[in-house]
VEXDO-987614 format. One record per residue: z, x, y of N, C-alpha, C, O in turn. Coordinates in steps of 0.02 Angstrom, whole numbers, plus 50000, padded with zeros to 5 digits. Each point is the difference from the previous one (the first is absolute). Example, Ala and Ser with C-alpha at 12.3 -4.5 7.8 and 13.67 -1.06 7.14 Angstrom:
BEGIN
503905066049716500004995550059500005004550060500335005249999;499314993050054500035004250059500374996150055500085002550055;
***
This chain:
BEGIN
507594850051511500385004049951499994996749932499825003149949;500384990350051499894996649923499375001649970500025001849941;499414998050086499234999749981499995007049975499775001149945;500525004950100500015005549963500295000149949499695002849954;500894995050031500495000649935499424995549960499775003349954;499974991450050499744995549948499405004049959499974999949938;499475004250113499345002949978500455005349969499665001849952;501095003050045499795005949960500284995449933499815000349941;500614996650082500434995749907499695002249952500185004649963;499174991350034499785002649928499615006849983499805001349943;500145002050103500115009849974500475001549979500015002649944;500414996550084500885001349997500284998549941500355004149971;499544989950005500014995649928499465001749961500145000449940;499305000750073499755005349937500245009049986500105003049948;499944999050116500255006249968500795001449959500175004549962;500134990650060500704996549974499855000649924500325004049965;499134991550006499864998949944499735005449975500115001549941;499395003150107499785005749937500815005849984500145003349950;500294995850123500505005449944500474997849957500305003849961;499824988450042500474995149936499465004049931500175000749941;499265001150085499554998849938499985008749975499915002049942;500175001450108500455006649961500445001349987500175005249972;500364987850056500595000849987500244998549896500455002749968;499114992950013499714995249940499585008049960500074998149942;499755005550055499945005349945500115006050036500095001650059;499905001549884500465007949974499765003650063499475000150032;501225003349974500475001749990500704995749991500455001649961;499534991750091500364996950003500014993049954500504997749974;498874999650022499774997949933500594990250003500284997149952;499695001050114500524994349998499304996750008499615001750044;500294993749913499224998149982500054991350021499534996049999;501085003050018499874991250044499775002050075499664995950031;500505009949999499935001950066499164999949999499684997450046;500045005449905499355000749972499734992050033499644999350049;500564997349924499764991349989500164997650061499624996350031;500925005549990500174996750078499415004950057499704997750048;500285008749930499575003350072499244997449997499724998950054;499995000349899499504994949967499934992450048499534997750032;501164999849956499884993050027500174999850078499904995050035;500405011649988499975000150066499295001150033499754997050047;500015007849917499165000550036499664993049992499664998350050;500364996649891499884994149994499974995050065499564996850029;501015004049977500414994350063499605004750065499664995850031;500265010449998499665002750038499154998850004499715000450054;500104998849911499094998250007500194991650005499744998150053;500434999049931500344993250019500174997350068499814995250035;500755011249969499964998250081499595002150042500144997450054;499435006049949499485002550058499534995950005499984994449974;499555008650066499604994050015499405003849980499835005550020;499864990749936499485002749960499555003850008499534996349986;500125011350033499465003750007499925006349952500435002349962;498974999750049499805008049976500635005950031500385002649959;499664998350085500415002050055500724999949947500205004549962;500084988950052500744999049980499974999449926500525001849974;499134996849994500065003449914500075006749994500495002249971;499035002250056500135004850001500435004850001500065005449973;500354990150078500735005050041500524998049947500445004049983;499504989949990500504998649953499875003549944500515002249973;499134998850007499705003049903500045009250031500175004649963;499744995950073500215007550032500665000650009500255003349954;500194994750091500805000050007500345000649959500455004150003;499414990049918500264997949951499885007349956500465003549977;498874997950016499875005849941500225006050013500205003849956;499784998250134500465005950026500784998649971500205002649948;500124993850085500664999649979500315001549920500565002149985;498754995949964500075000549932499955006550002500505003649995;498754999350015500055007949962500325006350053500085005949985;500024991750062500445007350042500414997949942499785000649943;500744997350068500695002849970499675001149906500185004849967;499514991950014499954999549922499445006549973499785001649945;500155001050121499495007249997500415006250042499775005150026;500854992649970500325006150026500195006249971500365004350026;499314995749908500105007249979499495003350038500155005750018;499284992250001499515005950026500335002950048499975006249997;500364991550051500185003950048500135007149999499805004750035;500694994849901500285010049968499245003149995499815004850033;499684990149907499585003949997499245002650027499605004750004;500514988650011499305002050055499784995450065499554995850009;501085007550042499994996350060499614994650029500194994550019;499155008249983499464997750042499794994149948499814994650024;500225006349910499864992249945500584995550000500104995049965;500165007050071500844994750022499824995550047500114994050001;499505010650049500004993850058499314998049986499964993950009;499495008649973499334993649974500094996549961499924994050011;500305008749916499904996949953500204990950017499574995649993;501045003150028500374995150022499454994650021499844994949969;499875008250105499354999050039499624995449962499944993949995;499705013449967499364995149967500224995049950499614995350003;500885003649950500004995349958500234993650069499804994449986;500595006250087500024995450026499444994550009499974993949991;499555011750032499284998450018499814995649949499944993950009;499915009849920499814995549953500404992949974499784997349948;500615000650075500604997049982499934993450075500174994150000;499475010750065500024996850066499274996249964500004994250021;499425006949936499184998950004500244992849959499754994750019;500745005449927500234997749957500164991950034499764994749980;500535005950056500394994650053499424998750024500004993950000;499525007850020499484997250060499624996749926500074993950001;499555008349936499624997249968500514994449976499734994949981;500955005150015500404993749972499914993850071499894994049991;500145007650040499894995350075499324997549994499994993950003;499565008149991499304999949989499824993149936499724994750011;500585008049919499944997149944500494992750012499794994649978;500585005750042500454994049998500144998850098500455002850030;499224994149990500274997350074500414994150000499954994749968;500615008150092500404992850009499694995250005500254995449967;499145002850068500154992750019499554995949940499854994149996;500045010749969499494995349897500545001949969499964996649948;500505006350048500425001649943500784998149993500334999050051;499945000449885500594997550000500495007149990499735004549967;500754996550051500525005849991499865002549966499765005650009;500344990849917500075002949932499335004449976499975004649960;499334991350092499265003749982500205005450044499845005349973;500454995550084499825005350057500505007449941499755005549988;500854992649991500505004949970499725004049931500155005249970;499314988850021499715005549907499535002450042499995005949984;499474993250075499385006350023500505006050014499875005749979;500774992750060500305005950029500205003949930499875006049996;500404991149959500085004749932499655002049970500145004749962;499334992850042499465002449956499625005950054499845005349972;500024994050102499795005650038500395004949994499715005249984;501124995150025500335003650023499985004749893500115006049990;499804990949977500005002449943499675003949989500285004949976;498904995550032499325002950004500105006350056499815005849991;500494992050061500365007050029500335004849950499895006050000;500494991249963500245005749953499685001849952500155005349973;499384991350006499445000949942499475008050069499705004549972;500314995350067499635005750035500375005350016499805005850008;500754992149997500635006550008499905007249937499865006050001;500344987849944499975002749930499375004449992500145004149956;499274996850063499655003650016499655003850038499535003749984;500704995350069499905004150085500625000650041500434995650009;499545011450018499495003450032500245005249937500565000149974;499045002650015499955007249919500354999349950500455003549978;499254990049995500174997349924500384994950000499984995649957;500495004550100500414994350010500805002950027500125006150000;500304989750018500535001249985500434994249989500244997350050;499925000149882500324996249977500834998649994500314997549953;499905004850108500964999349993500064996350057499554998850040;501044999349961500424994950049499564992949977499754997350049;500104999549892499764993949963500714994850021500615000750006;498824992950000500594996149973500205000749940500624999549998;499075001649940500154998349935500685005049996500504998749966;499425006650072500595005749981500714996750003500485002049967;499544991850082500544997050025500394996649946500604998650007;498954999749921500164994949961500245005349939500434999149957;499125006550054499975003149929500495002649956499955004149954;500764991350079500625001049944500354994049973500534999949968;499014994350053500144994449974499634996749984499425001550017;500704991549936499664997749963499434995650038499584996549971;500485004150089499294995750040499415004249986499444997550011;500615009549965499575003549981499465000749979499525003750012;500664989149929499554999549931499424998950010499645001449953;500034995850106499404997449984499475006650028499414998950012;500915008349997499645004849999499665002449949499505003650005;500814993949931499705001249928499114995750000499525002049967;500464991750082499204996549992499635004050085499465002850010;501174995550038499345002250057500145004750013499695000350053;500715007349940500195003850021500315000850062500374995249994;499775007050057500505002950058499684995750056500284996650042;498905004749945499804995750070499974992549994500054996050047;499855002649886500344991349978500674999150007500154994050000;500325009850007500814998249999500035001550094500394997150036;499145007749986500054999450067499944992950042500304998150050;499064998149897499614994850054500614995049971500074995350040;500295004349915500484994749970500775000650067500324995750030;499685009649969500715001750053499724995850070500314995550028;498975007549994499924996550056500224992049994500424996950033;499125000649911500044993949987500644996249992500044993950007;500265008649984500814996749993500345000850060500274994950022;499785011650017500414999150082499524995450020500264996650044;498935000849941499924997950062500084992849980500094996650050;499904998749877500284996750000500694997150029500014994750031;500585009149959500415001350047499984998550066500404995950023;499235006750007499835000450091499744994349999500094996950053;499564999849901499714992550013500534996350012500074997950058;500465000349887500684997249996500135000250061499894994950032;500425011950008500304999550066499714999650013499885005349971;499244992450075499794998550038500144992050003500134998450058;499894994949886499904995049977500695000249997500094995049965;500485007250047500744999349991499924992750037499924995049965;500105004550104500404993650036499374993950003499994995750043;499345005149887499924991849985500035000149948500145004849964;499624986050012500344998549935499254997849960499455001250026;500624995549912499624999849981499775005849945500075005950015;499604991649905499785004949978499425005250018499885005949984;499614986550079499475001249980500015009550046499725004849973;500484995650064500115008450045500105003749972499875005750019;500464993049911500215005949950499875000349934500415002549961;498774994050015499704999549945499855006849995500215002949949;499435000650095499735004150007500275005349984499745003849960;500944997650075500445007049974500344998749928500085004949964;500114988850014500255000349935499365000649952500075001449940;499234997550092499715000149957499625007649978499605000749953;500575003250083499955006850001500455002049950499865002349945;500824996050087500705002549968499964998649919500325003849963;499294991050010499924997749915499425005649974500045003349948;499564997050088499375005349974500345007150010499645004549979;500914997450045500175005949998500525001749937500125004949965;500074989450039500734996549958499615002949923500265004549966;499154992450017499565002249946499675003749977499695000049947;500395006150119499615005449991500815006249980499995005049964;500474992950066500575001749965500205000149925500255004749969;499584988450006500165000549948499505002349959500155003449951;499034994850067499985005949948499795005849996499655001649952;500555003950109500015004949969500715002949976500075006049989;500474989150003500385000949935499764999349941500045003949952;499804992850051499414996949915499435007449973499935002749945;499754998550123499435003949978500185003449970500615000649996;498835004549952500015005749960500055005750024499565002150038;500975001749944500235006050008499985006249965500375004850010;499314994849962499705005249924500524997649961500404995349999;499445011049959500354998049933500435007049976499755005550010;500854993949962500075007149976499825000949936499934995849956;499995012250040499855001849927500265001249957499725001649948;501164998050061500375000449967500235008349968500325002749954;499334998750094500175008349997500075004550088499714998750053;500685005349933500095002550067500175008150012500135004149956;499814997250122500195009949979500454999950060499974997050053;500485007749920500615001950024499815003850068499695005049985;500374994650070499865002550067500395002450025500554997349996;499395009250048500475002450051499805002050059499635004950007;500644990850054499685000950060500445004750037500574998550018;499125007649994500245003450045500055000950062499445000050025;501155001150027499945000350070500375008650010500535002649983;498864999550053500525006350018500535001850063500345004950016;499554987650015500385001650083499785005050025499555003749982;500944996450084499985003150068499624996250051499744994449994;500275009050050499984997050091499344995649999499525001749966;500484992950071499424997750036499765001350067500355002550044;498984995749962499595002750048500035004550010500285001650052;499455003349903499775005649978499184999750001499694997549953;499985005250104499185000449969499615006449959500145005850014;499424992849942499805004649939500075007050028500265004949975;499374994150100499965007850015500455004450037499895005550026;500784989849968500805003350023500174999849926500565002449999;499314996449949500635000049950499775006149957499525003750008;501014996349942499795006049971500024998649914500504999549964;498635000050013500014998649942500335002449942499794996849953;500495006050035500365004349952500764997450001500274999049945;500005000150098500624995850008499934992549967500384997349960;499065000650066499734992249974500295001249935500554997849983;498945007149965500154999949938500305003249982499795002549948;500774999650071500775000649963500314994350006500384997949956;499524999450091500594994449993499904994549955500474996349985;498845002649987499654996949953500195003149956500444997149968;499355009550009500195002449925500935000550002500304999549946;500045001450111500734996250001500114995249968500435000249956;499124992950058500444994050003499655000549927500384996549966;499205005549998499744998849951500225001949938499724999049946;501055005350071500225005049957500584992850000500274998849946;499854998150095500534994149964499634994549951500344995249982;499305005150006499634996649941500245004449927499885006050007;500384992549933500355002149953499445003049956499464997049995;500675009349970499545002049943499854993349953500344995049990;499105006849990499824994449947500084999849940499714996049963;500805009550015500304999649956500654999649993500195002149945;500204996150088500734996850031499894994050012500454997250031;499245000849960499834990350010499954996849968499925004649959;500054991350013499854994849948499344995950022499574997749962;500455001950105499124994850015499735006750048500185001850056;499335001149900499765006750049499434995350043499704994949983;500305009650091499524999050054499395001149980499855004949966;499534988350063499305001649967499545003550064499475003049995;500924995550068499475002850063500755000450048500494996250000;499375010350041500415002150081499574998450031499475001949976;500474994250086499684998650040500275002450085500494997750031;499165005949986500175005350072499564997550029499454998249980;500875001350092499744998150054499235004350012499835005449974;499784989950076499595003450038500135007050028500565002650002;498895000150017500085007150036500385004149968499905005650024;500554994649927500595004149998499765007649985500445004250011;498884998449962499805003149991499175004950049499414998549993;500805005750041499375000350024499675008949995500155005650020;499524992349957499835009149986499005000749993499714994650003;499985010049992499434999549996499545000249955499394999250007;501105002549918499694994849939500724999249977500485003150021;499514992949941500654999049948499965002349931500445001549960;498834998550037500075003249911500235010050025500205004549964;499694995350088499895009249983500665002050037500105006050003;500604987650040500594999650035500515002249945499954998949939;500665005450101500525000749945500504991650011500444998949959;499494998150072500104995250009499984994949919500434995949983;498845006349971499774995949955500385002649971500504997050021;499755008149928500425001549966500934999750021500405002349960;499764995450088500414995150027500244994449970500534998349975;498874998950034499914990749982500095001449933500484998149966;498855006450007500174997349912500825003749975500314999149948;499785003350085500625005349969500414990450004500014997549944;500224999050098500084995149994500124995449963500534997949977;498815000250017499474995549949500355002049943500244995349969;499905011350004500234999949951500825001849979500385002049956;499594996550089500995000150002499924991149991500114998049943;499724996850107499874994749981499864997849943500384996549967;499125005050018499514998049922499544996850024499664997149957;500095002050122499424994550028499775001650042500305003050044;499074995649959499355002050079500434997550046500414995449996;499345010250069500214998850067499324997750058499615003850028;500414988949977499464998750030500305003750079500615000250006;499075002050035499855005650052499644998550062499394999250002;500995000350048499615001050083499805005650008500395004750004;498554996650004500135005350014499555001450042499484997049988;500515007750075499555000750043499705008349979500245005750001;499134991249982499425006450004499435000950045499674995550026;500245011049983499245000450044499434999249987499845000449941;499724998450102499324995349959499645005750074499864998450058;500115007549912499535002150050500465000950069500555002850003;499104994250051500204999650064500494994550039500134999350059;500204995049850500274996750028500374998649922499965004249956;500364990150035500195001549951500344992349955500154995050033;499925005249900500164992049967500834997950005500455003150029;499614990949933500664995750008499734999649935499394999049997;501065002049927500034997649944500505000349977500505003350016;499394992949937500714996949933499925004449936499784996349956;500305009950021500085001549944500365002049939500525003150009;499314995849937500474999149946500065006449961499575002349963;500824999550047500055007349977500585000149938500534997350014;499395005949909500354998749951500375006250002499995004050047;500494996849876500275006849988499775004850021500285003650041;499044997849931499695005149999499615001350052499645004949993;500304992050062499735001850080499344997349985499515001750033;500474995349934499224996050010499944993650026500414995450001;498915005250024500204994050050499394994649967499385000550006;501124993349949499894996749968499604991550029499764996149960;500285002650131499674996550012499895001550090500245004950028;499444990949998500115002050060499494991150074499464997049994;500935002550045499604996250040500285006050079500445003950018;498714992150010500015003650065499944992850055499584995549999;500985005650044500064995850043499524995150037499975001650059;499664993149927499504997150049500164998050060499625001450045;500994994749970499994996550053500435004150058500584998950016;498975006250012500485003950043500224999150072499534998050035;501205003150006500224997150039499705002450051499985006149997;499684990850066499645002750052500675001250051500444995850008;499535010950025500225004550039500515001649971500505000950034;499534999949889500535001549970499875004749959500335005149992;498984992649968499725005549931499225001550047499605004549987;500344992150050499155001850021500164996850072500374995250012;499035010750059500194996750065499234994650013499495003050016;500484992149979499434998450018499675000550082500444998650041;499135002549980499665002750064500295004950045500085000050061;500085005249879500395005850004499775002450062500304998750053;499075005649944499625000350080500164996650054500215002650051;499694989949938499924997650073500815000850018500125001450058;500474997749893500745000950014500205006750040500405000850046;499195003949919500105007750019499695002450075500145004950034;499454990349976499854999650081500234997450028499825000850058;500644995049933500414996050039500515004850009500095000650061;500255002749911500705005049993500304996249955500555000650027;499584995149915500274998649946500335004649948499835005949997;500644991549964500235007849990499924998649921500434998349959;498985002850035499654999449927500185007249961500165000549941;499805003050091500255006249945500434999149963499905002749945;500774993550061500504997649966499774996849906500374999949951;498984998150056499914999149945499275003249990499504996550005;500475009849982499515006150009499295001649939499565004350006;500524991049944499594997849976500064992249953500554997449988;498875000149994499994996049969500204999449915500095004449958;499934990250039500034997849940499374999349936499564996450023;500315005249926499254997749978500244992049970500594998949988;498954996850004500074994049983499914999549912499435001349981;501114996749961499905001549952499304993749981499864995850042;499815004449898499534995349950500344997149961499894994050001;500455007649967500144998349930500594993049996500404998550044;499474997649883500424995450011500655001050012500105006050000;500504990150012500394999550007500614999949955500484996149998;499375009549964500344999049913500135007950004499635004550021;501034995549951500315009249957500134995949921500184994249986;499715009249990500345001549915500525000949972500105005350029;500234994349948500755003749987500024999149938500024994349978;499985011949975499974998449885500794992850004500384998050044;499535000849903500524993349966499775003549924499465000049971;501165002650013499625000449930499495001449976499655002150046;500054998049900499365001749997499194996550027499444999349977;500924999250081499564996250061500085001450075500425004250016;499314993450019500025000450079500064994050026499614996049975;500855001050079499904995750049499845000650075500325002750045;498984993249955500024997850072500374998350054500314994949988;499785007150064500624999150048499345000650067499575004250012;500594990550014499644999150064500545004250052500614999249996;499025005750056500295003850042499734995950098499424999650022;501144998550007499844998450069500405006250050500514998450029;499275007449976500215006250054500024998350064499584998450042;501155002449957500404996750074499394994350059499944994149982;499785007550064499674994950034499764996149960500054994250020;499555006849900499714996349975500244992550004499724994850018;500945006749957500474993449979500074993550031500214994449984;499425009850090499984994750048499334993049993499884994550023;499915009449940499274995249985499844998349938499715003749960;500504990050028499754996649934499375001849951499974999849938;499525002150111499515003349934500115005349990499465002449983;501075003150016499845003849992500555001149957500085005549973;500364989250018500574997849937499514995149932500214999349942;499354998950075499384994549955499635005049976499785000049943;500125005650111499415005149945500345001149941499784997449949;500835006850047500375001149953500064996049947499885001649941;500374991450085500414996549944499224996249962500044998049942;499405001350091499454997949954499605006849985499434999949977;500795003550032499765006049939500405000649935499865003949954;500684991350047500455001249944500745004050018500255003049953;500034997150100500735003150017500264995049973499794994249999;500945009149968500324994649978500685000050039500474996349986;499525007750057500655001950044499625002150079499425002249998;500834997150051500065002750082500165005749999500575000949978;499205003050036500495009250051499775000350073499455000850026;501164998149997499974999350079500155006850006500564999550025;499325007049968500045005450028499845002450084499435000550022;501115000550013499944997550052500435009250044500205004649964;499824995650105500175003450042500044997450071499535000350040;501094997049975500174997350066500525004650050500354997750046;499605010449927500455002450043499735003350048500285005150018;499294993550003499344999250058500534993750084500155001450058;499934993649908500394995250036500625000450020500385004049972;499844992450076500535001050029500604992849996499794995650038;500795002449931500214992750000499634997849948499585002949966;500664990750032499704996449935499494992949996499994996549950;499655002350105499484996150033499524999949941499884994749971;499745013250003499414997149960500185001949918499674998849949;500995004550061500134999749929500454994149944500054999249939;500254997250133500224991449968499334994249975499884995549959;499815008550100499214994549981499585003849940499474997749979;500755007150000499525002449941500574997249947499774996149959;500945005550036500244994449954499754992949989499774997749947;500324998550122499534993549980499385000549974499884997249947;499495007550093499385000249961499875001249918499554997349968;500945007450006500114999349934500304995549974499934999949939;500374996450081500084991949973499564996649973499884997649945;499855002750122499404994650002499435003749962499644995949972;500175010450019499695002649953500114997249932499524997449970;501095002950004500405000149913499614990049997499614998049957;500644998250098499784994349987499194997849988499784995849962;499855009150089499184996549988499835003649928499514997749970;500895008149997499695003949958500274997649930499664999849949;500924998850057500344996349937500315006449972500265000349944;499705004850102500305007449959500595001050034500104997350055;500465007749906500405002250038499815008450043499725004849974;500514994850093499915005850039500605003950004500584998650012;499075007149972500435006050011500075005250051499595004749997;500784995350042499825002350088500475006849993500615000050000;498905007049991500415006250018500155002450067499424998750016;500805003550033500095002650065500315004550002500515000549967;499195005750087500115005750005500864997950025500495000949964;499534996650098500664999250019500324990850014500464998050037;499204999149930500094992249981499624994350034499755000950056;500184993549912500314997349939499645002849930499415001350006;500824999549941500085000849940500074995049968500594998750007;499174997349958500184993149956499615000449951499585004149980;500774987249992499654998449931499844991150036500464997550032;498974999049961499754993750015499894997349931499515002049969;500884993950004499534995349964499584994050005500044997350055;499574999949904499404996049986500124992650048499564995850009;501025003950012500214993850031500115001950092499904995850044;500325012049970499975003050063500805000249989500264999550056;499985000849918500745001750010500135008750011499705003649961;500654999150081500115006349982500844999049991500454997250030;499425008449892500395003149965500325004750008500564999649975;499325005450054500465006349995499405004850072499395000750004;501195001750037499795002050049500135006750023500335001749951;499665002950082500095006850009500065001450094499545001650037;501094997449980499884998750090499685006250022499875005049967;499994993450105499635005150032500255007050019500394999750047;499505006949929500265004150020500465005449957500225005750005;499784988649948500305002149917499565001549946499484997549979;501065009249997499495001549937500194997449948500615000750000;499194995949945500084997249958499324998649932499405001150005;500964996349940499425000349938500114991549965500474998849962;499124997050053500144992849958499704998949939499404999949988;500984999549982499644999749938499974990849958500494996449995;498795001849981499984993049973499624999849972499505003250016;500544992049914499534996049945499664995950037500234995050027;499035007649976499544996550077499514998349902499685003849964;500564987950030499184994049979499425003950028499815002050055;499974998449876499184999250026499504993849999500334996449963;499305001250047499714992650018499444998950020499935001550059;499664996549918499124998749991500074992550040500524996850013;498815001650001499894992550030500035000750058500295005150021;499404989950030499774999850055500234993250040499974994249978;500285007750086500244994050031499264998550018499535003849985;500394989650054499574995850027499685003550059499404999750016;501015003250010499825004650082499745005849956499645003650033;500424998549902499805005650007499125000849969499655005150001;500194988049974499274998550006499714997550052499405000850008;501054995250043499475000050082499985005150026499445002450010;501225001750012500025004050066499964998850064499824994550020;500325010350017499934996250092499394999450014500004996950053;499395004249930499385000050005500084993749983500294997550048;499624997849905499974991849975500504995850040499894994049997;500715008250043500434998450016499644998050068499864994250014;499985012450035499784999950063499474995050010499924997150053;499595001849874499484995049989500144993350018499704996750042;500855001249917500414994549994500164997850065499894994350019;500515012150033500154997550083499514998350026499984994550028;499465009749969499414998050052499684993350003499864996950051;500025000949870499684994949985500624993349990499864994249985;500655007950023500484993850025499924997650086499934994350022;500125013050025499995000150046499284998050040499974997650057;499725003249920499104995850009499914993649978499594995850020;500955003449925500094992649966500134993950070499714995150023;500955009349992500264994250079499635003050059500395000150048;499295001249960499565002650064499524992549976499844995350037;500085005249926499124994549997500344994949975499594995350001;501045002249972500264993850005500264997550082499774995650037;500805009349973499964997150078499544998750060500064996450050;499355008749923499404998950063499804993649953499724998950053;500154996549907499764996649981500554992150017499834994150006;500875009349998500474995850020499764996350077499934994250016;499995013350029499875000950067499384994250039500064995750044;499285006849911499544994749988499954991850007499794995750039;500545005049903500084991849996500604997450050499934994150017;500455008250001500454997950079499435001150036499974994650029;499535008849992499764999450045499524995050009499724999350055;
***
């Protein structure tokens, strides 16, 4: 009976650690639990007894425990990606553990070498997440765990998957400590303090780093939320309701001539609009009837048909119903805006009709217009999933955005699982970009982010409401936003090949 209790321990103690480690970001977002479920999987590959086999089960246990619960919005929306999705990132997360066992073996290696292969493997797992299976899916991060405090900073040089491999690096420093608790001596614990100083420095400077710059000029914003119910799907709701409750909440925004600081842009959620053109919709003369009760363009969610299927865009529509700029969505959500292996699903009995055509994939950069006077500013646009992915917040802001529009639609969801983590992801957006983000939602969150990730002013879920703020505009480029995760992922591999051919060279010469 003991021998049984002893072989499952460290499953038991890693899956322990992957749900401390959803316990550590959003929704719940208690981000030491983060660091402790971390150093529990630590202490678990520790205690086992070293194979392909038992890495496996541990880097699997651990990454299940993380993304079931930290991927539990799919459940409302798409059952059957509830219970794989979990799966495969285990898997990749289980390959992760076997190449860290591989790169660093107990009996050539010292703790502190065996704990950076596992961070650096288990990291590169998330560097493949972020882009597979259909484009990626980038939520339930460690970085999300941090992204309301100041451990943040050093997302401004390596971005999310550098603040990822830093989190590892610190619980597992940690787990070294308690492993080395009951001896003495420095020499057992050079190793974790000497981690703990190189992290210590990567802290400080991405306080230091460059954060753009402002321009000392700014435009008056109003983010609109129109409320009502969640988990609502497109093809139960009823578009026309959407946009009343939008041109509702939009009517509490004050004429612009009753004001003293008139509004330079309304900014409305995703989707709020869906018809099969908008220039030829009575809908358009709506908006501008608006626009000019305001005195300012109404940037616009709007869904049109493209033929046999149809777009996701942002457009800027003025007084006079013209539509003064426009982006079309690139990064579209799979089984959400488009079904991928629609066929082979539809033979299975899948219930793909639910989302009955596709999405078209927009070209164009990542920039709307909005006049300033007898000028226009650039405003980088990230449409709801976008936000989730750093380049597609970088297209924007190095085309010249001088502001974020998180235009977004989460009343698709059910609870607040992926819409706390899109608060953090816009955090951590405002930080790698040096811009402030502006997050509209059909039925919430609604905010204002500034340049540091603080949010300002919020709009709860379910409420209709209009925020209005003097949103800086701000040129310049953080450090992450000339590598990217592409230079980043570079950086893991060739660290992680770095100690592969030092320790086999360690290995060697013991032998």
């Amino acid at each position: 009976m003991r021998r049984v209790i002893s072989a499952s321990s460290p499953p038991l103690l890693a899956l322990l650690g992957g749900v401390l480690v959803a316990i550590g970001i959003p929704p719940l977002a208690i981000w030491p639990s983060m660091m402790l479920g971390i150093a529990c999987y630590v202490i678990a590959t520790q205690s086992a007894t070293p194979s392909n086999r038992r890495s496996f089960v541990l880097g699997a246990c651990f990454a299940w425990g993380w993304f079931a619960p930290g991927l539990g919005w799919m459940w409302h929306l798409v059952p059957g990606g509830f219970v794989i999705a979990p799966l495969i990132f285990a898997v990749m997360h289980g390959i992760a553990a076997i190449i860290a066992h591989h790169v660093a073996p107990r009996a050539t290696t010292t703790l502190t070498q065996r704990i950076v292969a596992l961070a650096l493997a288990h990291t590169l797992a998330e560097c493949l997440r972020f882009v597979a299976p259909f484009g990626g899916v980038p939520l339930a991060n460690l970085a999300l765990g941090i992204a309301d405090t100041r451990l943040a900073s050093p997302v401004r040089i390596v971005g999310p998957l550098g603040v990822s491999l830093w989190i590892f690096l610190t619980a597992g420093a940690a787990a070294e400590l308690w492993i080395h608790r009951r001896t003495f001596g420095w020499r057992t614990r050079r190793g974790a303090f000497g981690v703990l100083g190189v992290l210590a420095v990567a802290q400080i400077a991405g306080l230091i780093a460059p954060s753009g710059t402002g321009t000392g000029d700014s435009l008056r914003i109003a983010a609109i939320q129109g409320g009502g119910p969640q988990g609502v799907l497109a093809i139960y709701s009823d578009p026309r309701a959407v946009t009343e409750r939008h041109l509702s909440a939009t009517r509490l925004v004050e004429d612009g001539a009753t004001v003293a600081a008139q509004v330079d842009l309304v900014l409305w959620p995703e989707n709020t609009v869906d018809v099969n053109d908008l220039s030829t919709s009575r809908v358009l003369d709506e908006i501008a009837q608006e626009a000019r009760r305001i005195g300012a363009p109404i940037a616009v969610g709007v869904t049109e048909d493209a033929g046999a299927n149809f777009t996701n865009a942002h457009v800027v529509v003025d007084a006079s119903g013209n539509e003064l700029s426009r982006y079309d969505k690139v990064r579209r959500v799979p089984y959400g805006e488009y079904v991928p292996l629609r066929g082979v699903l539809r033979t299975l009995g899948a219930p793909v009709d639910r989302i009955p055509r596709d999405a078209v994939a927009g070209t164009t950069p990542a920039i709307i217009r909005v006049p300033k006077e007898s000028d226009t500013v650039p405003l980088a646009v990230a449409i709801s999933w976008e936000v989730f992915f750093s380049g597609r917040v970088a297209d924007g802001v190095n085309a010249g955005g001088r502001v974020v529009l998180n235009p977004t639609n989460g009343s698709s969801y059910t609870g607040e699982i992926l819409q706390q983590q899109q608060v953090a992801t816009s955090q951590l957006r405002a930080l790698e970009s040096g811009r402030w983000v502006v997050q509209a939602a059909t039925t919430g969150y609604s905010m204002f982010v500034d340049h540091d990730g603080h949010v300002l002013d919020i709009i709860p879920i379910g409420k209709q409401g209009a925020i209005i703020r003097d949103v800086p505009l701000r040129t310049g480029r953080t450090i992450y936003s000339h590598l990217g995760d592409d230079l980043v992922t570079l950086a893991l591999v060739v660290a992680l090949l770095a100690c592969a051919w030092r320790f086999r060279k360690k290995s060697e010469a013991l032998a």
